[in-house]
C-alpha positions in Angstrom: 4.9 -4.0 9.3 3.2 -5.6 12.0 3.3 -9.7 12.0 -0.2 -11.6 12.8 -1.0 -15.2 12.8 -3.8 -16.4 10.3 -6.4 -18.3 12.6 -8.7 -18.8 9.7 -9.7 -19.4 5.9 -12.2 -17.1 4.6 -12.9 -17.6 0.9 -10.8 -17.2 -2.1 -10.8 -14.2 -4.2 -10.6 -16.5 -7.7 -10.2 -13.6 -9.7 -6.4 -12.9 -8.6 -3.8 -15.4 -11.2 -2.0 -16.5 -7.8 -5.7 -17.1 -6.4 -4.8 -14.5 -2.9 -7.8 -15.3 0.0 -9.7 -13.4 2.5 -8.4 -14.7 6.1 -9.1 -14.1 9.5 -6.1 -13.5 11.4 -6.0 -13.4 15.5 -6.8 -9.7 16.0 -10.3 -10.6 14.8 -9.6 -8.5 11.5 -9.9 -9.6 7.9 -7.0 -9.7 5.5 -6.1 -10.5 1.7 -3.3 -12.9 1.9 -0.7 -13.2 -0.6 0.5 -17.2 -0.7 4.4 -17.6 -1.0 3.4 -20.7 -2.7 1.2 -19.6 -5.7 2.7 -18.0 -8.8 6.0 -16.0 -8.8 6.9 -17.1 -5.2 8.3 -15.0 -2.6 9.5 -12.9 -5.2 5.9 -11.3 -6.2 5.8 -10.8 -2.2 8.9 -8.7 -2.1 7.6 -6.8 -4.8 4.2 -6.1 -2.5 6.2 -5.4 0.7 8.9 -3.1 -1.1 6.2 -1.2 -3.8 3.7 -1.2 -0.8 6.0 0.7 1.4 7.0 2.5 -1.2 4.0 4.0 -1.8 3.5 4.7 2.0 6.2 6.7 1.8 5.3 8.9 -0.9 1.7 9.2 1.0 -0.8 7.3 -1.8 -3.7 5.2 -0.4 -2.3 1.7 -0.3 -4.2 -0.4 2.6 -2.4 -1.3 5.4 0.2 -4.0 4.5 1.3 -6.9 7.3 3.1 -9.8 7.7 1.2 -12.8 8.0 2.2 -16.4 9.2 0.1 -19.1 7.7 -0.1 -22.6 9.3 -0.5 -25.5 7.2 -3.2 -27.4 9.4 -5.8 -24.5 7.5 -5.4 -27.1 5.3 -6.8 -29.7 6.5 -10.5 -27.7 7.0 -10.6 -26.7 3.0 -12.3 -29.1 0.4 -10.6 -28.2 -2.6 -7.3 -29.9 -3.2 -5.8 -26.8 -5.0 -6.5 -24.8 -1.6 -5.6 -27.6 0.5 -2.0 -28.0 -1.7 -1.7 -23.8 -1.9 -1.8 -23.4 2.1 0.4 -26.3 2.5 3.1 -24.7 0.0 2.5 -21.3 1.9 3.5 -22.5 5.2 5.1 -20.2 7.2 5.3 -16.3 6.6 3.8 -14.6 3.9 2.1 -11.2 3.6 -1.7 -9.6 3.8 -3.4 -6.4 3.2 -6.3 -4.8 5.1 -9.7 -6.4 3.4 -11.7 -3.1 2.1 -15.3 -4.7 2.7 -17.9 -3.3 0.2 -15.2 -1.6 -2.4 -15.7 -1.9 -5.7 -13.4 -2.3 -8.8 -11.9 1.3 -10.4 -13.9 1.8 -13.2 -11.6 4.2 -16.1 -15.4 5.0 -17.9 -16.9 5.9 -14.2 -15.0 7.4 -12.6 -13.3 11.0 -13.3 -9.8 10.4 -10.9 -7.9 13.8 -9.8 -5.5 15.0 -12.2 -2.3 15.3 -9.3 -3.1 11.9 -7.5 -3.3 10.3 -11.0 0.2 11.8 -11.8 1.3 11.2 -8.5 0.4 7.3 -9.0 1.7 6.9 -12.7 4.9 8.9 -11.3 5.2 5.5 -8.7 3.9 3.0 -10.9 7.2 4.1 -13.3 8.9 4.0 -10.7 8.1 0.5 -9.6 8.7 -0.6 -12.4 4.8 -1.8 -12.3 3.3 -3.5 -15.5 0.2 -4.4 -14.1 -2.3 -0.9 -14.0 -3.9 -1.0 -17.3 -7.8 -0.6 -18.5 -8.0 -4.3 -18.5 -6.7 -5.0 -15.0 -6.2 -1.8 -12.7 -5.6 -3.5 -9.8 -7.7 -0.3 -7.6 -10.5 -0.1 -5.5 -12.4 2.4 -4.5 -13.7 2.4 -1.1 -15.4 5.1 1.0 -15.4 7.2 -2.4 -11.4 7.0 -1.9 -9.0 5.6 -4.3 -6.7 2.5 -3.2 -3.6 0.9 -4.9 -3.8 -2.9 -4.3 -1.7 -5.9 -5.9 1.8 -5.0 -6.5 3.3 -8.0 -7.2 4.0 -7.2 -10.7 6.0 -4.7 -9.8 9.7 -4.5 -9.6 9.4 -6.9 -12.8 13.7 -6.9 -13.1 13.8 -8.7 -10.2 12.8 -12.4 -11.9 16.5 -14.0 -12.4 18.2 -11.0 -11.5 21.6 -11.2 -10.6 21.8 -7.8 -8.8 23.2 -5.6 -11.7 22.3 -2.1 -11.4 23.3 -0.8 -14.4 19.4 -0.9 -15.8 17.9 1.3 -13.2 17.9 4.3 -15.6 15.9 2.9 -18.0 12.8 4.6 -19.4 9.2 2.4 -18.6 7.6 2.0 -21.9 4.4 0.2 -20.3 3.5 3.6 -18.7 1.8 3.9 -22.4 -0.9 1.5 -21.3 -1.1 2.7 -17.6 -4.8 3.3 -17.1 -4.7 6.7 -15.2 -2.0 8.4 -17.8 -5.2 10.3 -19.4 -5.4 12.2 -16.2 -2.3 12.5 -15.4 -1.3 15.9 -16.6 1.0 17.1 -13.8 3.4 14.7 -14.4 6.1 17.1 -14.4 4.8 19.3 -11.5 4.9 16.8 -9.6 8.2 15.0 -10.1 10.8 16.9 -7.5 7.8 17.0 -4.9 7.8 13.0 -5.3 11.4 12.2 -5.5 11.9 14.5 -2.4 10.2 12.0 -0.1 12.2 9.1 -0.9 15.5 11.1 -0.3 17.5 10.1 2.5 16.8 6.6 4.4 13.5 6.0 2.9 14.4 3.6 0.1 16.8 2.0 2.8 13.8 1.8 5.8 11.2 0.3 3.2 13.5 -2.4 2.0 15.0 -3.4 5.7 11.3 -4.5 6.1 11.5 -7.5 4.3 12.1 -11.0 5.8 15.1 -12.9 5.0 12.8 -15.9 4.1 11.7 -14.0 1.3 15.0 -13.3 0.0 16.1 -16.2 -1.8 18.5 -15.1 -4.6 20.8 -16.8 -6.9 24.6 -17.5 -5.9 25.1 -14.0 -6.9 23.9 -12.7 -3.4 26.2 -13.3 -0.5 23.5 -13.7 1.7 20.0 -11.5 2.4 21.5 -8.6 3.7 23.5 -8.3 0.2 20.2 -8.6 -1.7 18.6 -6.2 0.5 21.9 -3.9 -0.7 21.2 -4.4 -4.2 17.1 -3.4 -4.3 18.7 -0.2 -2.3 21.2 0.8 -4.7 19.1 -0.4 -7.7 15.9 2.5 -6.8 18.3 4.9 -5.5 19.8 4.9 -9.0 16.3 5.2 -10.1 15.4 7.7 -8.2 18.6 9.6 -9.1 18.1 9.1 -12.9 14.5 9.5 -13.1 13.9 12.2 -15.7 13.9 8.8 -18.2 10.8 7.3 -16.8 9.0 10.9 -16.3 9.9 12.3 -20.0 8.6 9.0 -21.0 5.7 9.1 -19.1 5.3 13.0 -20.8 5.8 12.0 -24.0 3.0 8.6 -23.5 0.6 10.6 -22.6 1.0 13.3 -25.4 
């Protein structure tokens, strides 16, 4: 990921629950930051960084994901106090997306998505572990008549107090029953070896090694980042091993 400096505050985008914000950063381009401060902490960010390369990886249009350091003297040019308070609890490094100027919300009644990228994304959303792709919030855009995945900090949802057992990994996702593209996703199965083939090898490892030690801030359980970054390795890879649980449930969701 490549690491830019925020040089200014844009607007918010009030409809996110961590309240993310268009910035400016200093290679003139405009970005969605993610605040380290807001909601779930740096742990919603490691879910971003880790599903967002992820999903790189297996070649699905994600916009391109940075590391962004945030000064907290942005503060002082913001009226509102909750901005003001949010930027100064975000000091230091957090994370951005590309800003997609002009896209519009995914609309399930609209539009009519291709049957392999929608099994392709349910496939990753299982995966991920992601609770947050549903009719009510679907958390895509569509921009140049393309789809993008956006927000993922729902994702990797075992992670909250997690002590770095892996022994869960094989679970089934029940949630994929409420996963807004599972109506169109009838090559689930097709699909599956195509998808797990990409993440063979270092993948899973190269994705993880991308995020910062700041952001990994686990309980006594972890040794030190390095041993946390271990644990998010092994825990997928397991996954990824034992995966016909989260596809046969998928199959069985959407029948």
């Amino acid at each position: 990921m490549r690491r830019l400096s925020a040089t200014r505050y844009v607007t918010p985008l009030r409809e996110g629950g961590s309240m993310p914000a268009v910035v400016e950063a200093d290679d003139q381009g405009l970005y969605v930051l993610k605040f380290r401060g807001a909601g779930q902490g740096p742990k919603a960010l490691v879910a971003e960084a880790i599903a967002g390369g992820l999903a790189r990886a297996l070649d699905l249009p994600v916009p391109e994901i940075v590391l962004m350091d945030l000064d907290a003297e942005l503060a002082r040019t913001e009226g509102d106090p909750e901005i003001q308070d949010l930027i100064r609890a975000s000091a230091g490094l957090n994370l951005a997306m590309d800003y997609l100027p002009g896209a519009v919300n995914f609309d399930p009644v609209a539009e009519q998505p291709d049957p392999e990228l929608a099994s392709r994304i349910v496939w990753f959303d299982a995966f991920t572990s992601n609770v947050d792709r549903t009719a009510r919030n679907p958390n895509m855009l569509v921009w140049h008549r393309r789809l993008y995945l956006i927000d993922h900090g729902a994702a990797l949802y075992f992670h909250h107090g997690w002590d770095g057992d892996t022994s869960q990994a094989s679970r089934p996702f029940a949630l994929v029953r409420d996963h807004v593209l599972l109506r169109w996703a009838t090559r689930l199965a097709e699909i599956d070896a195509s998808m797990a083939q990409r993440l063979q090898g270092d993948a899973i490892a190269d994705v993880v090694a991308q995020v910062p030690d700041d952001w990994l801030q686990g309980p006594d359980a972890f040794a030190d980042p390095a041993a946390q970054r271990a644990a998010y390795v092994d825990y997928l890879t397991r996954r990824l091993a034992q995966r016909e649980g989260f596809v046969q449930e998928a199959i069985r969701a959407r029948a």
